[in-house]
N, C-alpha and C positions, 0 to 999 in steps of 0.2 A: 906954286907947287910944280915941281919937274916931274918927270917922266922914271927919273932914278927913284924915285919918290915909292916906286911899288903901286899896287894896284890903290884905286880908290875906292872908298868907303864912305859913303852917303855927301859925297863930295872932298873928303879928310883924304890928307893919307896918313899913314902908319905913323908915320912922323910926330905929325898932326895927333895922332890921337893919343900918341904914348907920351907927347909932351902936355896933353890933357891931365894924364893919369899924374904924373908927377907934381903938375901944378896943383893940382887937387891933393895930394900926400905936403907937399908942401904948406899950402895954405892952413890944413890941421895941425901940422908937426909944429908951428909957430903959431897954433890959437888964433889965428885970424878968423874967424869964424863968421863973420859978416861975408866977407868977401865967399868964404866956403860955400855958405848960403847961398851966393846968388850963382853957385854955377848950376843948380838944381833945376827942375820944370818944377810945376804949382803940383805935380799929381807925382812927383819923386815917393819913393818907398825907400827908406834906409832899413836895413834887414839884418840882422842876427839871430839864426837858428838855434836853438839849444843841442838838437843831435847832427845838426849839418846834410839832416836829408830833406829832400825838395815836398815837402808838406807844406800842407794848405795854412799859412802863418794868422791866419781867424781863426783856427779853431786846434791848434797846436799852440805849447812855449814857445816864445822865442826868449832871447835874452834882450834883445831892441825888436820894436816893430811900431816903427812912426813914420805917420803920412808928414806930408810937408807944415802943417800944421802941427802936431808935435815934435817936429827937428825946429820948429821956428821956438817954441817953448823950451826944449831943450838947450839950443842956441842963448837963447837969451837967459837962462842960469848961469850958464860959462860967461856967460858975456856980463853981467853983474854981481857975481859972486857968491849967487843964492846955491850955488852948489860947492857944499863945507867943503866936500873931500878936494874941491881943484883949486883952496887956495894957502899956497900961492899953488898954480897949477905944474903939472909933473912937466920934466925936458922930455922930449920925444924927438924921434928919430925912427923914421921905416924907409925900407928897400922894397920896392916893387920888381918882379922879376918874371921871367918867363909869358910875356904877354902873349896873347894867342888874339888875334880880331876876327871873329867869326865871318861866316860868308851870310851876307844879308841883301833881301831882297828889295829890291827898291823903293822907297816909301816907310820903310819899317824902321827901327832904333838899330841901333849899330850892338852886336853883345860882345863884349870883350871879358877875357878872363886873363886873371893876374895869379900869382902867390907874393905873400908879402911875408915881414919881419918888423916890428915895431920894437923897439926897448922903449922902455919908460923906465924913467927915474923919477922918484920920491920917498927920500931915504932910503930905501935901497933899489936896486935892478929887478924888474918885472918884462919878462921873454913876453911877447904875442905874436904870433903865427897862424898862418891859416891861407886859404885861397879865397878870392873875390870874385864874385860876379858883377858887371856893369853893362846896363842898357842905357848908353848914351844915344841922345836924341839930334839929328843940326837943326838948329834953329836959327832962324835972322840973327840972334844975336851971339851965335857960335852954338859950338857942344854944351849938352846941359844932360846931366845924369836924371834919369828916371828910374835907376833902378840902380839899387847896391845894397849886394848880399851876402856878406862875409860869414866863411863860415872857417871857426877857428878850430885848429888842429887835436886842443883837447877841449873840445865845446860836450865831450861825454863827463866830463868831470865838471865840480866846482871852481866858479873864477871868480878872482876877484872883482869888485863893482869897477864897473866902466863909468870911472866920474869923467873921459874925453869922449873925445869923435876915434872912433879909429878908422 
């Protein structure tokens, strides 16, 4: 990591972490979902709000709200086909954009905020939109998400079921 590199961020730079976020959009847009899996910590929160405001997700809707423990269940539907609606499962394709790497204090997770753009195909074109929150952790064995909270653009309205990861 150079100097051109930008400030550092729990060792990362900018670089570094925005080639996280991609690798990460990556790895779901192609269903690899094992490997998705393992960029996670054991106490990750995968997060989807119903109204996209920052409530207590126990004791509010959400539209997802699984510890690592139910993304490991979730994972493994996609991953054997116990989940009717993904097969064969949809073509996807998102654009991550606008990253912002917050300012973080020493010791803590790194917060980063995205806006994205997903299309799915399956028989026809299905828009998803919205902004992401991520509390990425370093750890010995690189970046690891502990936190991702998407909250989609019309999450005030009905959507259809999310048989992927987004």
């Amino acid at each position: 990591m150079s100097d051109a590199d930008g400030p550092n961020f729990g060792g990362y730079s900018r670089r570094e972490i925005i080639d996280f976020l991609y690798r990460e959009a990556q790895l779901a847009d192609e269903h690899k979902y094992a490997d998705w899996e393992g960029l996670w910590t054991d106490d990750g929160i995968y997060w989807v709000p119903v109204d996209g405001n920052d409530t207590d997700p126990t004791s509010s809707v959400s539209f997802i709200y699984d510890n690592r423990a139910r993304l490991r269940t979730r994972i493994g539907m996609l991953l054997t086909g116990e989940r009717h609606s993904q097969v064969p499962p949809s073509d996807l394709a998102r654009v991550i954009s606008n990253v912002l790497i917050h300012d973080q204090a020493p010791g803590e997770d790194i917060e980063v905020t995205a806006a994205f753009v997903l299309i799915e195909y399956r028989r026809e074109h299905i828009i998803w939109a919205g902004r992401v929150k991520y509390l990425l952790r370093p750890t010995p064995d690189g970046l690891k998400i502990a936190l991702k909270k998407i909250v989609l653009v019309d999450s005030y309205d009905a959507i259809r079921k999310l048989g992927f990861i987004l």
